[in-house]
C-alpha positions in Angstrom: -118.7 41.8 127.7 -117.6 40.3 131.6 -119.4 41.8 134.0 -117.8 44.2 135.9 -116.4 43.5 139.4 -119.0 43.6 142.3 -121.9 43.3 139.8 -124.6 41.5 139.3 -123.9 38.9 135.9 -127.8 38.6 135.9 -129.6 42.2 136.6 -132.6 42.7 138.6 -134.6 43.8 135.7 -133.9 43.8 132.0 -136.8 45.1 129.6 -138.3 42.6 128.0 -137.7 42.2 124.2 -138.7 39.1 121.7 -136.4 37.0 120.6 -135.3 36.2 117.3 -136.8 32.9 116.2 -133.3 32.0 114.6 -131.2 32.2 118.0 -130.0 28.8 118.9 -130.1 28.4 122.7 -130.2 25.6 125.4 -132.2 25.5 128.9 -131.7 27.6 131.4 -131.3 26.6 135.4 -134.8 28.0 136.0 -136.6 26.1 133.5 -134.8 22.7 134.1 -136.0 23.9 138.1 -139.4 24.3 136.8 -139.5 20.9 135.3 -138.4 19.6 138.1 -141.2 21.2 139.8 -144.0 19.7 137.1 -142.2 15.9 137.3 -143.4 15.7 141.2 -146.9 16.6 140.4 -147.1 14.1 137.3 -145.6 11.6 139.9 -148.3 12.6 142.2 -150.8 11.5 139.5 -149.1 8.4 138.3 -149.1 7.2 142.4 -152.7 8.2 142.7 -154.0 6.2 139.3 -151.7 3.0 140.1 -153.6 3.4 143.4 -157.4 3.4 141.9 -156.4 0.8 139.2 -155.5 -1.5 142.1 -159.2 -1.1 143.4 -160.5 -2.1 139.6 -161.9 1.9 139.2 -160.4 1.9 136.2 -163.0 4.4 134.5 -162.6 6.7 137.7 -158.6 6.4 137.8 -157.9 7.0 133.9 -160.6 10.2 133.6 -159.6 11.9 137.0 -155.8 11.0 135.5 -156.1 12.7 131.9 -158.2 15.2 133.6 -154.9 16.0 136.2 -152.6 15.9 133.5 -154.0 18.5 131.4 -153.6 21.2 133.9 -150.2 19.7 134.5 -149.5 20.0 130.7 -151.7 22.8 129.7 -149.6 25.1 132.0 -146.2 24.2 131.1 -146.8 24.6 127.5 -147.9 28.2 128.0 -145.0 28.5 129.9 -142.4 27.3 127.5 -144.2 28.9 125.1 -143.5 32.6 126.9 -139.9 31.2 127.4 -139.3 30.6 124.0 -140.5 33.9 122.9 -139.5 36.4 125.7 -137.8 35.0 128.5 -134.8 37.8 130.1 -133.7 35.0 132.8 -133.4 38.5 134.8 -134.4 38.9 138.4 -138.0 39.9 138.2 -138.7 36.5 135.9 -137.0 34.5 138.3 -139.0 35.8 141.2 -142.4 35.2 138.6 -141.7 31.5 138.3 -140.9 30.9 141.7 -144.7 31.5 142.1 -145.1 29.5 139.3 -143.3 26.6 141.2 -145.6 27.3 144.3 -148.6 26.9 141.7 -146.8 23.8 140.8 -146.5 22.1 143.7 -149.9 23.5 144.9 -151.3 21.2 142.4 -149.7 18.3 143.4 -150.5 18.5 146.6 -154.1 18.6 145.0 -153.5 15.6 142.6 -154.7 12.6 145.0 -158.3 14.5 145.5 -158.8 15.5 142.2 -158.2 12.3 140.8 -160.3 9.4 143.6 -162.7 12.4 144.6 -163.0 14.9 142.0 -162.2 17.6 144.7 -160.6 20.2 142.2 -160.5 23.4 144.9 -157.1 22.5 146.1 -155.8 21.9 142.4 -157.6 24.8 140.7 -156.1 27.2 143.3 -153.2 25.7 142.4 -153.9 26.5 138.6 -154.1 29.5 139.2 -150.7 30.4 141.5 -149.2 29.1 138.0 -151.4 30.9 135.4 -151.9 34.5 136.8 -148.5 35.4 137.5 -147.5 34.2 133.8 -150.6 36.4 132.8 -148.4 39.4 134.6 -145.4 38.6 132.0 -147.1 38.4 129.2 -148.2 42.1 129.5 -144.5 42.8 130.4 -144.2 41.6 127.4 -146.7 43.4 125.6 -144.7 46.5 126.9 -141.6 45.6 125.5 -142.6 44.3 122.2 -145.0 46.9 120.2 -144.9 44.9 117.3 -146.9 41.7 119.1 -148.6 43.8 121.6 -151.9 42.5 120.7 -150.7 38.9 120.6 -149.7 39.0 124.5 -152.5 41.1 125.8 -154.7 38.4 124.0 -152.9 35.6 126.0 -152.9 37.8 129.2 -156.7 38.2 129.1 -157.4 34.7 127.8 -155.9 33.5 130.5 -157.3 35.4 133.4 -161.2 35.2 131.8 -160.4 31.5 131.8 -158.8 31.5 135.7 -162.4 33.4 136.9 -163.9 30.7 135.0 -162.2 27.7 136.5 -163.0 29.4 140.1 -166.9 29.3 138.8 -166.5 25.5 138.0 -166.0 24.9 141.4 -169.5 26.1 142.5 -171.5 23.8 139.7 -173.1 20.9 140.6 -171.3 17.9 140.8 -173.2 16.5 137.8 -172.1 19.3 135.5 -168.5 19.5 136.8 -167.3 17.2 133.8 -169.2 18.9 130.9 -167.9 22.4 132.4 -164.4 20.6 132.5 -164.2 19.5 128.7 -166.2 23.2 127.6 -163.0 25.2 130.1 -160.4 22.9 129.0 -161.6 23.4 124.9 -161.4 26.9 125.8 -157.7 26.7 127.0 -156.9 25.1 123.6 -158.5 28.2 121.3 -157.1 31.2 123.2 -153.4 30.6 121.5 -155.1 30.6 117.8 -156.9 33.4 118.7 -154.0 35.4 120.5 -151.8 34.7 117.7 -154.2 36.5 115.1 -152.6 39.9 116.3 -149.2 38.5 115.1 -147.0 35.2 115.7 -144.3 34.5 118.8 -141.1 34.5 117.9 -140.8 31.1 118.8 -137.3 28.9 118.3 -138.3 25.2 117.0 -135.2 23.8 118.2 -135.6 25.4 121.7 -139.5 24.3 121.9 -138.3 20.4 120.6 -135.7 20.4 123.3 -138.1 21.8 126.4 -140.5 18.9 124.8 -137.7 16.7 125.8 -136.9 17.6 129.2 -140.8 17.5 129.8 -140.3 14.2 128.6 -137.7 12.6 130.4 -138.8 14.1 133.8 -142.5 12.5 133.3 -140.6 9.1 132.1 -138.5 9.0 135.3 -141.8 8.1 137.3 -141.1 4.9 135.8 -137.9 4.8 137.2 -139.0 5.8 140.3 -141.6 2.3 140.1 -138.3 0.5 139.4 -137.3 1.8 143.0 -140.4 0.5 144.4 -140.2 -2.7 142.8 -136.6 -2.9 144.3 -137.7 -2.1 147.7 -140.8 -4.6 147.6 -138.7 -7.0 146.9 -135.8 -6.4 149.9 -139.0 -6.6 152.1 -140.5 -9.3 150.8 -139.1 -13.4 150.9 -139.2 -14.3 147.5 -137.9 -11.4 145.7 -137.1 -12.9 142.2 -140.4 -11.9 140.3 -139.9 -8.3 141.2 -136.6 -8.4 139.9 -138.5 -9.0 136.9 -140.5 -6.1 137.3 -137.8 -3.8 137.9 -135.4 -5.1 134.9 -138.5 -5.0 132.7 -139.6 -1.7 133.9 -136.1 0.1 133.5 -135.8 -1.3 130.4 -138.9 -0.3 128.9 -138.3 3.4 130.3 -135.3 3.6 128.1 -136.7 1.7 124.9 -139.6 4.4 124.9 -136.8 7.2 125.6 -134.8 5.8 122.6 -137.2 5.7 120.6 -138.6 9.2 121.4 -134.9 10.7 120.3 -135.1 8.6 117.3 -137.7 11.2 115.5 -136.6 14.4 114.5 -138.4 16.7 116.7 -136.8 19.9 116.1 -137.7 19.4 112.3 -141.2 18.7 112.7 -141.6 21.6 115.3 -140.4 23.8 112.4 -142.7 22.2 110.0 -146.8 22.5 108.9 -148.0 20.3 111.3 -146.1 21.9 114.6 -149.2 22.8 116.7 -150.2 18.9 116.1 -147.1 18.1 117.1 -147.2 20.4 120.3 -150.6 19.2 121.1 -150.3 15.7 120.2 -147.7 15.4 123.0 -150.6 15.5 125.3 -151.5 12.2 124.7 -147.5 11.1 124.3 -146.6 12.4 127.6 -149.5 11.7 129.6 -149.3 8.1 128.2 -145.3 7.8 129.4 -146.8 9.1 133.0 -149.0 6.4 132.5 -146.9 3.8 132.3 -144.7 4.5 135.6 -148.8 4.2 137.5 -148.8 1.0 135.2 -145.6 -0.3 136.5 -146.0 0.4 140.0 -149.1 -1.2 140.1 -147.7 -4.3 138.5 -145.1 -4.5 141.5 -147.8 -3.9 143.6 -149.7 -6.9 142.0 -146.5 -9.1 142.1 -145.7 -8.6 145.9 -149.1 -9.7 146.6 -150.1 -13.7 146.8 -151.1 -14.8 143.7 -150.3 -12.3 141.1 -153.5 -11.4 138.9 -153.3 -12.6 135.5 -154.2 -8.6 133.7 -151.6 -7.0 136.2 -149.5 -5.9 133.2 -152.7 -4.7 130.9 -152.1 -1.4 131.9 -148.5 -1.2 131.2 -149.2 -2.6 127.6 -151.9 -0.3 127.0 -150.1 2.6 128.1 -146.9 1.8 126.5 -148.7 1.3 123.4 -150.4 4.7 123.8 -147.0 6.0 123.7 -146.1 4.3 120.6 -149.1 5.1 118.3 -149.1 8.8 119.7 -145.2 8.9 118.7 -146.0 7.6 115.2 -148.9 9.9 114.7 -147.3 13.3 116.1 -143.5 12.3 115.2 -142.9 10.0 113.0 -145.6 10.6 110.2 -144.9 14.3 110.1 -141.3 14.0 109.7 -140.4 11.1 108.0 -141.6 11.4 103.6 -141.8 7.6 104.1 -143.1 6.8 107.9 -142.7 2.8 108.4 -144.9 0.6 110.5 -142.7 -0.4 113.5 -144.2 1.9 116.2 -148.3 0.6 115.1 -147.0 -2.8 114.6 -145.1 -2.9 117.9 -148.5 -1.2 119.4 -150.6 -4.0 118.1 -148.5 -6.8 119.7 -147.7 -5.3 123.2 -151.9 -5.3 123.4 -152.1 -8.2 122.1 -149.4 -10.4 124.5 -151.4 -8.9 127.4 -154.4 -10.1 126.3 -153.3 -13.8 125.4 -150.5 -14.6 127.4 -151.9 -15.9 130.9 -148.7 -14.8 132.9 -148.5 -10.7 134.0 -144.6 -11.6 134.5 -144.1 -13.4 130.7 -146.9 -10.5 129.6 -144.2 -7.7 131.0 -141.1 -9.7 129.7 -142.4 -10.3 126.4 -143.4 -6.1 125.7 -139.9 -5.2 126.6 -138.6 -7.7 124.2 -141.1 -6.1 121.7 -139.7 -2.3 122.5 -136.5 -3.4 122.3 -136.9 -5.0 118.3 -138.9 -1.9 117.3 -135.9 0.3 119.1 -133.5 -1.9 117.0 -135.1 -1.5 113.8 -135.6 2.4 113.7 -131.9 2.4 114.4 -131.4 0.6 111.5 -133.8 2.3 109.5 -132.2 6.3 110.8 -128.6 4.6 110.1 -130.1 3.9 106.6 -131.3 7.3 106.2 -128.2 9.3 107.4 
Protein backbone atom coordinates (compact mmCIF):
# COMPACT_ATOMS: atom_id res chain seq x y z
CA UNK A 1 0.00 0.00 0.00
CA UNK A 2 1.40 4.01 -0.95
CA UNK A 3 2.20 5.73 1.81
CA UNK A 4 -0.01 8.23 2.74
CA UNK A 5 0.50 11.90 2.00
CA UNK A 6 2.89 13.76 4.46
CA UNK A 7 4.36 10.43 5.77
CA UNK A 8 7.21 8.90 6.16
CA UNK A 9 7.70 5.86 3.14
CA UNK A 10 10.43 4.44 5.65
CA UNK A 11 9.29 4.67 9.54
CA UNK A 12 11.40 5.55 12.30
CA UNK A 13 11.14 2.28 13.87
CA UNK A 14 9.64 -1.00 12.65
CA UNK A 15 9.93 -4.16 15.08
CA UNK A 16 12.26 -6.29 14.01
CA UNK A 17 11.05 -9.66 12.52
CA UNK A 18 13.18 -12.57 10.48
CA UNK A 19 12.92 -12.90 7.23
CA UNK A 20 11.78 -15.70 5.22
CA UNK A 21 14.83 -17.40 3.74
CA UNK A 22 12.75 -17.77 0.34
CA UNK A 23 12.19 -13.89 -0.18
CA UNK A 24 14.02 -12.84 -3.24
CA UNK A 25 15.40 -9.30 -2.69
CA UNK A 26 18.26 -6.97 -4.10
CA UNK A 27 20.59 -4.34 -2.05
CA UNK A 28 19.51 -1.74 -0.36
CA UNK A 29 21.03 2.10 -0.51
CA UNK A 30 22.51 1.56 2.96
CA UNK A 31 24.31 -1.53 2.30
CA UNK A 32 25.71 -0.53 -1.20
CA UNK A 33 26.78 2.88 1.26
CA UNK A 34 28.29 0.59 3.66
CA UNK A 35 30.36 -1.09 1.03
CA UNK A 36 31.42 1.84 -0.10
CA UNK A 37 32.53 2.62 3.33
CA UNK A 38 34.70 -0.96 3.57
CA UNK A 39 36.21 -0.41 -0.29
CA UNK A 40 38.22 2.82 1.21
CA UNK A 41 39.72 0.95 4.05
CA UNK A 42 40.69 -2.20 1.76
CA UNK A 43 42.26 0.60 -0.45
CA UNK A 44 43.95 1.92 2.56
CA UNK A 45 45.54 -1.56 2.95
CA UNK A 46 46.30 -2.27 -0.70
CA UNK A 47 48.30 1.53 -0.63
CA UNK A 48 49.99 0.66 2.51
CA UNK A 49 51.35 -3.06 1.36
CA UNK A 50 52.32 -1.71 -2.32
CA UNK A 51 54.18 0.76 -0.06
CA UNK A 52 56.28 -1.96 2.18
CA UNK A 53 56.67 -4.31 -0.90
CA UNK A 54 58.50 -1.44 -2.53
CA UNK A 55 61.00 -1.40 0.52
CA UNK A 56 61.46 -5.47 -0.02
CA UNK A 57 59.46 -6.15 3.59
CA UNK A 58 57.66 -8.43 2.07
CA UNK A 59 57.12 -10.78 5.16
CA UNK A 60 56.11 -7.45 7.17
CA UNK A 61 53.74 -6.02 4.25
CA UNK A 62 51.78 -9.46 3.42
CA UNK A 63 51.23 -10.53 7.46
CA UNK A 64 50.26 -6.84 8.72
CA UNK A 65 48.00 -7.04 5.19
CA UNK A 66 46.07 -10.37 5.85
CA UNK A 67 46.05 -9.42 9.39
CA UNK A 68 44.09 -5.80 8.18
CA UNK A 69 41.91 -7.53 5.97
CA UNK A 70 40.42 -9.78 8.43
CA UNK A 71 38.97 -7.22 10.52
CA UNK A 72 37.95 -5.59 7.32
CA UNK A 73 36.25 -8.86 6.17
CA UNK A 74 35.36 -10.42 9.51
CA UNK A 75 33.06 -7.36 10.17
CA UNK A 76 31.28 -7.18 7.02
CA UNK A 77 30.33 -10.70 7.04
CA UNK A 78 28.63 -10.37 10.42
CA UNK A 79 27.12 -7.60 9.00
CA UNK A 80 25.56 -9.04 5.87
CA UNK A 81 24.94 -11.77 7.71
CA UNK A 82 22.38 -9.68 10.21
CA UNK A 83 21.16 -8.09 6.96
CA UNK A 84 20.21 -11.08 5.40
CA UNK A 85 18.39 -12.38 8.33
CA UNK A 86 16.73 -9.18 9.96
CA UNK A 87 17.37 -6.08 8.40
CA UNK A 88 13.88 -3.35 8.66
CA UNK A 89 15.97 -0.68 6.52
CA UNK A 90 13.87 1.55 9.16
CA UNK A 91 15.20 4.62 10.79
CA UNK A 92 16.77 3.24 13.92
CA UNK A 93 18.99 0.66 11.56
CA UNK A 94 19.97 3.40 9.48
CA UNK A 95 21.15 5.48 12.39
CA UNK A 96 23.08 1.86 13.69
CA UNK A 97 25.20 1.60 10.60
CA UNK A 98 25.94 4.99 10.31
CA UNK A 99 28.14 4.11 13.42
CA UNK A 100 29.08 1.20 11.68
CA UNK A 101 30.43 3.51 8.80
CA UNK A 102 32.29 5.64 11.50
CA UNK A 103 33.85 2.19 12.76
CA UNK A 104 34.61 1.78 9.20
CA UNK A 105 36.46 4.50 8.36
CA UNK A 106 37.93 4.49 11.87
CA UNK A 107 39.84 1.59 10.68
CA UNK A 108 41.08 2.85 7.75
CA UNK A 109 42.37 5.62 9.13
CA UNK A 110 44.21 2.94 11.24
CA UNK A 111 45.25 0.72 8.32
CA UNK A 112 48.84 2.39 7.46
CA UNK A 113 49.96 1.72 11.41
CA UNK A 114 48.63 -1.44 11.74
CA UNK A 115 50.16 -2.75 8.81
CA UNK A 116 54.31 -1.06 8.73
CA UNK A 117 54.08 -0.75 12.66
CA UNK A 118 51.73 -3.18 14.17
CA UNK A 119 50.05 -0.20 16.04
CA UNK A 120 46.49 -1.86 16.33
CA UNK A 121 44.86 0.89 19.00
CA UNK A 122 43.67 3.17 16.32
CA UNK A 123 42.30 0.09 14.24
CA UNK A 124 40.89 -1.98 17.15
CA UNK A 125 38.92 1.19 18.35
CA UNK A 126 37.84 1.18 15.20
CA UNK A 127 36.64 -2.61 15.42
CA UNK A 128 34.80 -1.92 17.79
CA UNK A 129 32.63 1.43 16.53
CA UNK A 130 31.59 -1.41 13.93
CA UNK A 131 31.08 -4.44 16.18
CA UNK A 132 29.26 -3.18 19.33
CA UNK A 133 26.60 -1.27 17.78
CA UNK A 134 25.75 -4.51 15.47
CA UNK A 135 25.95 -6.37 18.95
CA UNK A 136 22.88 -3.72 19.95
CA UNK A 137 20.82 -5.16 16.84
CA UNK A 138 21.21 -8.37 17.25
CA UNK A 139 19.48 -8.29 20.66
CA UNK A 140 16.79 -6.14 18.86
CA UNK A 141 16.58 -8.88 17.14
CA UNK A 142 16.42 -11.40 19.73
CA UNK A 143 13.27 -9.26 20.86
CA UNK A 144 11.56 -9.58 17.86
CA UNK A 145 12.19 -13.07 16.95
CA UNK A 146 11.37 -15.69 19.93
CA UNK A 147 11.88 -18.48 17.91
CA UNK A 148 15.95 -17.65 17.31
CA UNK A 149 16.30 -15.77 20.50
CA UNK A 150 19.09 -17.84 21.67
CA UNK A 151 20.76 -17.67 18.29
CA UNK A 152 21.17 -13.66 18.48
CA UNK A 153 21.94 -13.27 22.11
CA UNK A 154 24.74 -15.87 21.31
CA UNK A 155 26.11 -13.50 18.58
CA UNK A 156 25.40 -10.45 20.71
CA UNK A 157 27.57 -11.82 23.64
CA UNK A 158 30.13 -13.38 21.37
CA UNK A 159 30.82 -10.46 20.06
CA UNK A 160 31.12 -8.11 22.93
CA UNK A 161 33.40 -10.95 25.13
CA UNK A 162 35.48 -10.85 21.99
CA UNK A 163 35.51 -6.68 21.68
CA UNK A 164 36.85 -6.67 25.77
CA UNK A 165 39.18 -9.09 24.45
CA UNK A 166 40.67 -7.31 21.44
CA UNK A 167 40.96 -4.14 23.95
CA UNK A 168 43.22 -6.67 26.25
CA UNK A 169 45.40 -7.45 23.19
CA UNK A 170 46.43 -4.14 23.09
CA UNK A 171 48.19 -4.29 26.50
CA UNK A 172 50.32 -7.68 25.67
CA UNK A 173 53.69 -7.55 24.90
CA UNK A 174 54.70 -6.88 21.63
CA UNK A 175 56.04 -10.50 21.37
CA UNK A 176 52.73 -12.08 22.09
CA UNK A 177 50.61 -9.67 20.07
CA UNK A 178 50.63 -12.17 17.01
CA UNK A 179 49.85 -15.38 18.87
CA UNK A 180 46.95 -13.44 20.81
CA UNK A 181 46.00 -12.26 17.17
CA UNK A 182 45.62 -15.80 15.48
CA UNK A 183 43.96 -17.24 19.17
CA UNK A 184 41.21 -13.70 18.95
CA UNK A 185 40.80 -13.94 15.28
CA UNK A 186 40.05 -18.21 15.70
CA UNK A 187 37.73 -17.09 18.21
CA UNK A 188 35.81 -14.77 15.80
CA UNK A 189 35.46 -17.71 13.35
CA UNK A 190 33.62 -20.27 16.20
CA UNK A 191 31.19 -17.81 17.75
CA UNK A 192 28.72 -18.25 14.42
CA UNK A 193 28.81 -22.29 14.89
CA UNK A 194 28.28 -21.85 18.24
CA UNK A 195 25.45 -19.09 18.02
CA UNK A 196 23.70 -20.97 15.46
CA UNK A 197 23.26 -24.20 17.86
CA UNK A 198 20.17 -22.28 19.36
CA UNK A 199 18.64 -22.32 15.86
CA UNK A 200 19.64 -21.24 12.14
CA UNK A 201 19.24 -17.48 10.48
CA UNK A 202 16.99 -17.22 8.11
CA UNK A 203 19.44 -16.47 5.68
CA UNK A 204 18.58 -15.82 1.67
CA UNK A 205 21.48 -17.59 -0.52
CA UNK A 206 20.85 -15.48 -3.35
CA UNK A 207 20.90 -12.25 -1.20
CA UNK A 208 24.23 -13.49 0.60
CA UNK A 209 25.86 -14.48 -3.18
CA UNK A 210 24.96 -11.10 -4.41
CA UNK A 211 26.34 -8.95 -1.12
CA UNK A 212 29.51 -11.41 -1.89
CA UNK A 213 29.55 -9.61 -5.11
CA UNK A 214 29.38 -6.10 -4.31
CA UNK A 215 32.12 -6.86 -1.61
CA UNK A 216 33.80 -8.05 -4.59
CA UNK A 217 33.77 -5.52 -7.08
CA UNK A 218 34.38 -2.65 -4.58
CA UNK A 219 37.68 -4.41 -3.29
CA UNK A 220 38.60 -5.12 -7.18
CA UNK A 221 38.15 -1.44 -8.08
CA UNK A 222 41.46 -0.68 -6.01
CA UNK A 223 42.87 -2.06 -9.06
CA UNK A 224 41.32 0.34 -11.03
CA UNK A 225 42.19 2.95 -8.91
CA UNK A 226 46.22 1.70 -9.66
CA UNK A 227 45.18 2.02 -13.36
CA UNK A 228 44.63 5.86 -12.42
CA UNK A 229 47.92 5.95 -10.88
CA UNK A 230 49.65 4.35 -13.56
CA UNK A 231 47.87 7.01 -15.88
CA UNK A 232 48.98 9.82 -13.90
CA UNK A 233 52.72 8.58 -13.57
CA UNK A 234 52.88 8.48 -16.84
CA UNK A 235 51.37 12.32 -17.78
CA UNK A 236 54.22 13.32 -15.29
CA UNK A 237 56.75 11.40 -16.44
CA UNK A 238 58.75 11.79 -20.29
CA UNK A 239 58.52 8.43 -21.53
CA UNK A 240 55.15 7.39 -20.69
CA UNK A 241 54.72 4.28 -23.04
CA UNK A 242 55.55 1.43 -20.48
CA UNK A 243 52.96 2.65 -18.09
CA UNK A 244 50.55 2.57 -20.64
CA UNK A 245 51.32 -0.95 -20.45
CA UNK A 246 50.70 -1.06 -16.96
CA UNK A 247 47.50 0.49 -17.02
CA UNK A 248 46.04 -1.53 -20.17
CA UNK A 249 47.37 -4.64 -18.41
CA UNK A 250 46.06 -3.72 -15.10
CA UNK A 251 42.47 -2.77 -16.31
CA UNK A 252 42.32 -5.74 -18.11
CA UNK A 253 43.26 -8.06 -15.66
CA UNK A 254 40.55 -6.35 -13.14
CA UNK A 255 37.90 -7.39 -15.55
CA UNK A 256 39.28 -10.96 -16.54
CA UNK A 257 39.24 -11.84 -12.69
CA UNK A 258 35.62 -10.09 -12.43
CA UNK A 259 34.51 -12.27 -15.37
CA UNK A 260 35.63 -14.94 -14.25
CA UNK A 261 34.24 -14.47 -10.69
CA UNK A 262 30.43 -14.18 -12.33
CA UNK A 263 31.22 -17.20 -14.33
CA UNK A 264 30.61 -19.58 -11.06
CA UNK A 265 27.29 -20.02 -9.84
CA UNK A 266 27.49 -18.37 -6.51
CA UNK A 267 23.96 -18.26 -5.43
CA UNK A 268 23.87 -22.13 -6.02
CA UNK A 269 26.79 -22.98 -4.01
CA UNK A 270 25.74 -20.53 -1.14
CA UNK A 271 22.56 -22.75 -0.98
CA UNK A 272 24.51 -25.82 -1.08
CA UNK A 273 26.58 -28.29 1.69
CA UNK A 274 29.64 -26.53 1.50
CA UNK A 275 28.17 -22.73 1.97
CA UNK A 276 30.17 -21.74 5.15
CA UNK A 277 33.42 -22.89 2.91
CA UNK A 278 32.21 -20.87 0.50
CA UNK A 279 31.55 -17.80 2.78
CA UNK A 280 34.83 -18.34 4.47
CA UNK A 281 36.87 -19.21 1.62
CA UNK A 282 36.21 -15.71 0.24
CA UNK A 283 38.64 -14.54 2.64
CA UNK A 284 41.37 -15.60 0.90
CA UNK A 285 39.42 -14.73 -2.66
CA UNK A 286 38.90 -11.27 -1.72
CA UNK A 287 41.83 -10.35 0.13
CA UNK A 288 43.83 -11.81 -2.75
CA UNK A 289 41.74 -9.30 -5.47
CA UNK A 290 42.84 -6.37 -2.83
CA UNK A 291 46.09 -7.78 -3.31
CA UNK A 292 46.47 -7.40 -6.66
CA UNK A 293 45.51 -3.47 -6.95
CA UNK A 294 48.89 -3.09 -4.02
CA UNK A 295 50.51 -5.44 -6.72
CA UNK A 296 49.69 -3.21 -9.49
CA UNK A 297 50.42 -0.05 -8.01
CA UNK A 298 53.58 -1.12 -7.03
CA UNK A 299 54.46 -2.29 -10.48
CA UNK A 300 53.68 1.39 -11.83
CA UNK A 301 55.66 2.48 -9.15
CA UNK A 302 58.52 0.13 -10.31
CA UNK A 303 58.00 1.19 -14.00
CA UNK A 304 58.24 5.06 -13.36
CA UNK A 305 61.45 4.49 -11.75
CA UNK A 306 64.96 4.11 -13.83
CA UNK A 307 65.55 0.82 -14.53
CA UNK A 308 62.52 -1.17 -13.83
CA UNK A 309 63.30 -4.34 -11.51
CA UNK A 310 63.14 -7.53 -13.17
CA UNK A 311 60.37 -9.23 -10.05
CA UNK A 312 58.27 -5.93 -10.20
CA UNK A 313 55.25 -7.96 -11.52
CA UNK A 314 55.84 -11.18 -8.92
CA UNK A 315 53.43 -9.80 -6.81
CA UNK A 316 50.72 -9.23 -9.25
CA UNK A 317 51.23 -12.93 -10.52
CA UNK A 318 51.17 -14.25 -7.20
CA UNK A 319 48.17 -12.51 -6.13
CA UNK A 320 46.25 -12.92 -9.22
CA UNK A 321 46.93 -16.46 -9.03
CA UNK A 322 45.75 -16.51 -5.37
CA UNK A 323 42.54 -15.37 -6.77
CA UNK A 324 42.30 -18.09 -9.17
CA UNK A 325 43.11 -21.26 -7.07
CA UNK A 326 40.85 -19.64 -4.23
CA UNK A 327 37.98 -19.24 -6.97
CA UNK A 328 38.45 -22.88 -8.09
CA UNK A 329 38.54 -24.21 -4.57
CA UNK A 330 35.47 -22.20 -3.02
CA UNK A 331 33.54 -21.79 -6.44
CA UNK A 332 34.11 -23.79 -8.87
CA UNK A 333 34.69 -27.36 -7.25
CA UNK A 334 31.60 -26.93 -5.10
CA UNK A 335 29.32 -26.14 -7.81
CA UNK A 336 30.29 -27.58 -10.89
CA UNK A 337 29.70 -32.07 -10.75
CA UNK A 338 32.64 -31.90 -13.21
CA UNK A 339 35.11 -28.87 -12.07
CA UNK A 340 37.84 -28.43 -15.02
CA UNK A 341 41.40 -27.33 -14.71
CA UNK A 342 41.46 -23.88 -16.27
CA UNK A 343 41.60 -21.75 -13.06
CA UNK A 344 44.87 -24.22 -11.44
CA UNK A 345 46.29 -24.38 -14.76
CA UNK A 346 46.01 -20.67 -15.45
CA UNK A 347 47.42 -20.31 -11.65
CA UNK A 348 50.47 -22.42 -12.46
CA UNK A 349 51.50 -20.33 -15.50
CA UNK A 350 50.91 -16.72 -14.33
CA UNK A 351 53.68 -17.95 -11.43
CA UNK A 352 55.50 -19.43 -13.64
CA UNK A 353 55.90 -16.38 -16.51
CA UNK A 354 57.01 -14.27 -13.57
CA UNK A 355 59.49 -16.34 -12.52
CA UNK A 356 61.15 -17.02 -16.04
CA UNK A 357 60.46 -14.22 -18.12
CA UNK A 358 63.27 -11.52 -17.43
CA UNK A 359 60.95 -8.47 -18.33
CA UNK A 360 58.20 -7.12 -15.38
CA UNK A 361 56.47 -5.37 -18.57
CA UNK A 362 56.36 -8.86 -20.96
CA UNK A 363 55.77 -10.76 -17.25
CA UNK A 364 52.43 -8.35 -16.83
CA UNK A 365 51.55 -8.65 -20.62
CA UNK A 366 51.87 -12.20 -20.80
CA UNK A 367 49.37 -12.98 -17.37
CA UNK A 368 46.73 -10.88 -18.89
CA UNK A 369 46.97 -12.85 -21.99
CA UNK A 370 46.72 -15.93 -19.72
CA UNK A 371 43.36 -14.47 -17.79
CA UNK A 372 42.00 -13.61 -20.77
CA UNK A 373 42.28 -17.61 -22.52
CA UNK A 374 41.11 -19.03 -19.09
CA UNK A 375 38.09 -16.24 -19.27
CA UNK A 376 37.54 -17.51 -22.91
CA UNK A 377 37.43 -21.06 -22.17
CA UNK A 378 34.97 -21.09 -19.09
CA UNK A 379 32.73 -19.15 -21.43
CA UNK A 380 32.90 -21.78 -23.68
CA UNK A 381 32.70 -24.39 -21.23
CA UNK A 382 29.17 -22.42 -19.30
CA UNK A 383 27.87 -22.00 -23.05
CA UNK A 384 28.27 -25.76 -23.22
CA UNK A 385 26.57 -26.35 -20.08
CA UNK A 386 23.51 -24.05 -20.60
Amino acid sequence: MAARAGSLARPLYRPMRARNPAESRGQTQLELLFDLAFSAASGFAAVRLAELLGTGAVGTAVLGFAMVFFAIWWAWLNFAWFCSAYDTDDGLTWMVTTLLILGAATLAAGVPGAVAERDFVVITVGYAVMRLPLAAQWVRAAVGDPARRATCLRFALGMVLLQLAWFGRLALPERWMLAAFLVLALCEVAVPPWARRGGSLPTNPGHLAGRYGRFTLTVAAQVIVATVYALRLGLESPGNGPLLVVAVTTATAAVALLWLYHAVPHATVAAGGGARIWEYGHYLLVGAMGAVGGAARLLAESTAAPGTQRWAALPLAVAVAVVLLSLWLFGVLPGQDRPGLAHPTCAVLVVLSALLIPSALWTAGVVVLLLLATAAVEGLSTSGRF
